[in-house]
N, C-alpha and C positions, 0 to 999 in steps of 0.2 A: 311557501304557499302551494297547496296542490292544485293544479290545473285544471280547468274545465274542459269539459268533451268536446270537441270541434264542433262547429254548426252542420246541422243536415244540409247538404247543400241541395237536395231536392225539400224541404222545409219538413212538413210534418207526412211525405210521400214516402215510406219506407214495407210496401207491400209488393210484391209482382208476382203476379198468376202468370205461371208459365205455360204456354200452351204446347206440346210437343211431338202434335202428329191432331191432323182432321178428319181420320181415320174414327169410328167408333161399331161396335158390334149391338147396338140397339136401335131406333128409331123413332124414339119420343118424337111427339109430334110437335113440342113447341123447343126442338132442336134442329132435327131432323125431318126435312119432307118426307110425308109416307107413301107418295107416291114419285115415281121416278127415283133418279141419282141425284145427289147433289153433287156440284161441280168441284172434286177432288184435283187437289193439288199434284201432277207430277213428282214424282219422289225428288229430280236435281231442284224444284222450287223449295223445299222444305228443308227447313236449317239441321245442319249436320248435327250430332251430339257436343262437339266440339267446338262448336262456332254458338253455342248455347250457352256451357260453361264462359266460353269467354264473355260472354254479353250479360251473364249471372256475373262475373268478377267485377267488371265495369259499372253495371247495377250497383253491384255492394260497396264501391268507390264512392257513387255518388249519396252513399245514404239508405239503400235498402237494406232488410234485415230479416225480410218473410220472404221466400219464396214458394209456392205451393202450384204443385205439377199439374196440370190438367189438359182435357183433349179438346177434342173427339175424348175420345176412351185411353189415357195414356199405356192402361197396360198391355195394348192389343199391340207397341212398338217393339220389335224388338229391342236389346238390349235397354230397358228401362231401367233395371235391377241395378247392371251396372252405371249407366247414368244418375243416378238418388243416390249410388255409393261417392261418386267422384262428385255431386254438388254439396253433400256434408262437408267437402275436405277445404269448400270455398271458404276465404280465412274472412273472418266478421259475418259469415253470415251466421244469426242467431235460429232462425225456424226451417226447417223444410218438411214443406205438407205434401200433402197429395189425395185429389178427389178424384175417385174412382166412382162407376156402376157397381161393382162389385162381381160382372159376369166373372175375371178370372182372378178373384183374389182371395182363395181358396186355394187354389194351384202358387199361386206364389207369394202369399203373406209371409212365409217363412225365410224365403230370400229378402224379401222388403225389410223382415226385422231384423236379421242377420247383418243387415246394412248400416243397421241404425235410426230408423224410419220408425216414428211412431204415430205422429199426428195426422190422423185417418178420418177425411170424409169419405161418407155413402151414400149416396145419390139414391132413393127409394121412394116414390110415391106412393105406393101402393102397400098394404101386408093382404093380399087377394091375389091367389093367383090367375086367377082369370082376369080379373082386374089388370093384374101387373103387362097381361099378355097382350090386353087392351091398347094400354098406353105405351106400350115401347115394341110393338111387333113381335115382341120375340117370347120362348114361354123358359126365359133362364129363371125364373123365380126359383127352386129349388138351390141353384147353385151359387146366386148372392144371398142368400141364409145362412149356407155351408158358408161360406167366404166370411161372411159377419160372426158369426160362432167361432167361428178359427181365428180369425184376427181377434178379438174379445179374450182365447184363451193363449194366446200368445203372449199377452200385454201391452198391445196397444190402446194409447191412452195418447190426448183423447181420440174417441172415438164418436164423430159426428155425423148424425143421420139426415142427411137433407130430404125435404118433405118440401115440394113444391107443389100447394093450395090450389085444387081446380072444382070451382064452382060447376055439381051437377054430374062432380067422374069420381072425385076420391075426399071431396067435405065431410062424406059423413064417418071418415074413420081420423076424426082430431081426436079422439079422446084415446082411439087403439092405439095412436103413434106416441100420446105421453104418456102413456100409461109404461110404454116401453121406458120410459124415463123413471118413472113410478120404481120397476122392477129393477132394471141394468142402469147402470152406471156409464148411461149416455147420454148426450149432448143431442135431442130433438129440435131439430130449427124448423120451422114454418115460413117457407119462400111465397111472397104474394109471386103470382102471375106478371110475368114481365111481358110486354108487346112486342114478343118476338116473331110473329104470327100476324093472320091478316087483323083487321081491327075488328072484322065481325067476332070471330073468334077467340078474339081476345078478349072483348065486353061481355061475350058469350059466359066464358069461364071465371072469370074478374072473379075474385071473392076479399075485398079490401080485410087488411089485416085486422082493425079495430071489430071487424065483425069475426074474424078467428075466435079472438081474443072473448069476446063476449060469450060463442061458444064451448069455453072452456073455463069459465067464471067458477063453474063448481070444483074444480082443485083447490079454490080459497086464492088470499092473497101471496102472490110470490114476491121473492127480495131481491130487487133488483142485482145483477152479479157485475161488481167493476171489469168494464173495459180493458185488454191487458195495451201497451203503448203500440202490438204489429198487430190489435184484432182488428176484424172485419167490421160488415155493419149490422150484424146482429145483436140485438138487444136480448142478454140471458136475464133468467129468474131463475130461481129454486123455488122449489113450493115443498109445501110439510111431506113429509113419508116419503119424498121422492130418495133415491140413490141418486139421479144424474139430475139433468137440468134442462130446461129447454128456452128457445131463442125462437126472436120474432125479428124475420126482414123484409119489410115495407118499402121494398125500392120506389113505390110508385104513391102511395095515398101518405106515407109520411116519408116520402126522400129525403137525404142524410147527404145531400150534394157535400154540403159544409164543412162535414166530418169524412169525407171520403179521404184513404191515405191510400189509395190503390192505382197502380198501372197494368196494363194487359198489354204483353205481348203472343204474337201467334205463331205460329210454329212457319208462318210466310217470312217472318220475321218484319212486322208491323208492328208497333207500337202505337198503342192507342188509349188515349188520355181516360175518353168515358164509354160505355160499354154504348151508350145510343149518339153519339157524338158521330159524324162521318170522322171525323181527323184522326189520319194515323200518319206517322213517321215512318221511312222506311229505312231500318236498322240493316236489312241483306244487302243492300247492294251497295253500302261505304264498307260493312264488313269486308264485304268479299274484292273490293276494290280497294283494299290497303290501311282504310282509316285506322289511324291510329288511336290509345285510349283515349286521349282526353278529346279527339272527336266526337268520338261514339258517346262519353260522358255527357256530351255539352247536348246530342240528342236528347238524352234521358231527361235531361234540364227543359227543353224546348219543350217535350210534352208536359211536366207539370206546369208550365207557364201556358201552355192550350185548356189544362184544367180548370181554367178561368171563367170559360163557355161552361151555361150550364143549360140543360135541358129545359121546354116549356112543359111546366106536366101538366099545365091545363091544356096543352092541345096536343092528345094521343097519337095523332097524324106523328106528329114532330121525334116521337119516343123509339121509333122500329131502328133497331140495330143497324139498318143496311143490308147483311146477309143473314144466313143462318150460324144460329150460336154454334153450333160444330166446326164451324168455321173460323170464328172468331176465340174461340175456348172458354169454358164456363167460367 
């Protein structure tokens, strides 16, 4: 009789966003304060490349099976290229993503694919570049175009455009962003507005997803696209004519607490159950004080057992991150 697959021993938790530097070369404003610094980690506080793998190995012990790179801006670290090279080679793990801005992925999408690296988000609210220069301080729009065109003719796949929904700065371009989906053979997600920001601000730009959604009723009806067992919490559709597809994430007017399979760790090397949860674990300093695997495991354990706490989302007070998401990694 053939045997069944071992139990997940973090249950149905087999995602981690890896954060790998709090470094970024933009400024969005519900990332990054536009005014001042934000408070950068010392480079000996932030986990070596090596003390990451290990902590990916251990992860992959307990049951993960996605990991997907993120920062700050991960491509702004050195040696990233080679680090994506040496997290493929972790044995069980089945995905490794990575969300980029897109400023230098143009300059190195070809080392990325040469690695093995395909499943690529882009971080893009805007197709405006005055627009773009608005929301993220900087006027790189030209050269995450280049970077999206070159990774596209390279062959990566997929290729997913994140669209984070701001009531009153970039609402009225839903239709330019799927229609991108329309032509290319991408993956348009729609990010409601998360309260990572003051609360004025945030109600300010609030644009709840079911009112996306109604704005974009004239594509007709789309079909819904099964969930794959390491996705996110996007909900895909295809619609007629389209080449790609687009996805709707409602962290906040329909959260998906229930369905969450996701952990975040940060490049502090904190582990943390929920993205607005205070609770985090701290994974660097047993590392770096000897712990052995199956210590560092039985962390990983401990925070899906804090996934338990779920957020009040009817009192937005309760919702703020703690810091800035550059901090914490997208």
């Amino acid at each position: 009789m053939e045997k069944s697959a071992p139990a997940n021993p973090l249950g149905p938790v087999n995602y981690l966003r890896l954060s790998i530097t709090d470094r970024c070369n933009l400024r969005c404003f519900y990332c990054a304060p536009a005014e001042g610094e934000w408070e950068k980690l010392p480079a000996p506080e932030i986990l070596r490349y090596e003390e990451m793998l290990r902590l990916a190995r251990v992860a992959v012990g307990q049951g993960i099976r996605k990991i997907r790179v993120t920062g700050g801006e991960p491509l702004v670290r050195k040696g990233v290229v080679e680090f994506i090279q040496n997290l493929h080679q972790v044995k069980g793990l089945k995905e490794v993503c990575l969300t980029t801005n897109g400023v230098r992925l143009k300059e190195l999408a070809p080392a990325l694919h040469a690695v093995g690296l395909r499943h690529l988000n882009l971080s893009l609210d805007t197709l405006k570049r005055e627009r773009y220069r608005e929301l993220t301080g900087s006027d790189h729009f030209p050269e995450v175009l280049s970077g999206l065109e070159q990774a596209a003719s390279l062959g990566f796949h997929p290729i997913k455009i994140n669209c984070v929904v701001l009531k009153d700065l970039n609402d009225g371009e839903l239709l330019d962003f799927a229609y991108l989906a329309r032509e290319r053979p991408f993956q348009v997600r729609f990010i409601e507005f998360m309260p990572t920001v003051s609360r004025r601000k945030w109600q300010r730009h609030l644009l709840p997803m079911a009112e996306v959604r109604r704005r974009l009723a004239a594509l007709g009806a789309g079909e819904p696209v099964c969930r794959t067992s390491c996705g996110g919490p996007a909900r895909i559709f295809r619609f007629p004519g389209f080449k790609g597809e687009l996805g709707f994430i409602s962290a906040i007017s329909e959260h998906q607490c229930p369905e969450c399979n996701r952990l975040r760790l940060t490049a502090a090397g904190s582990l943390r159950p929920c993205l607005f949860g205070a609770a985090e674990l701290d994974l660097k300093g047993p590392l770096r004080q000897g712990a052995d695997d199956a210590a560092l495991g039985r962390l990983f354990r401990e925070a899906v057992y804090l996934k338990a706490w779920k957020p009040k989302f009817s009192d937005p007070d309760t919702l703020h991150p703690c810091r800035q998401m550059v901090s914490i990694g997208g």
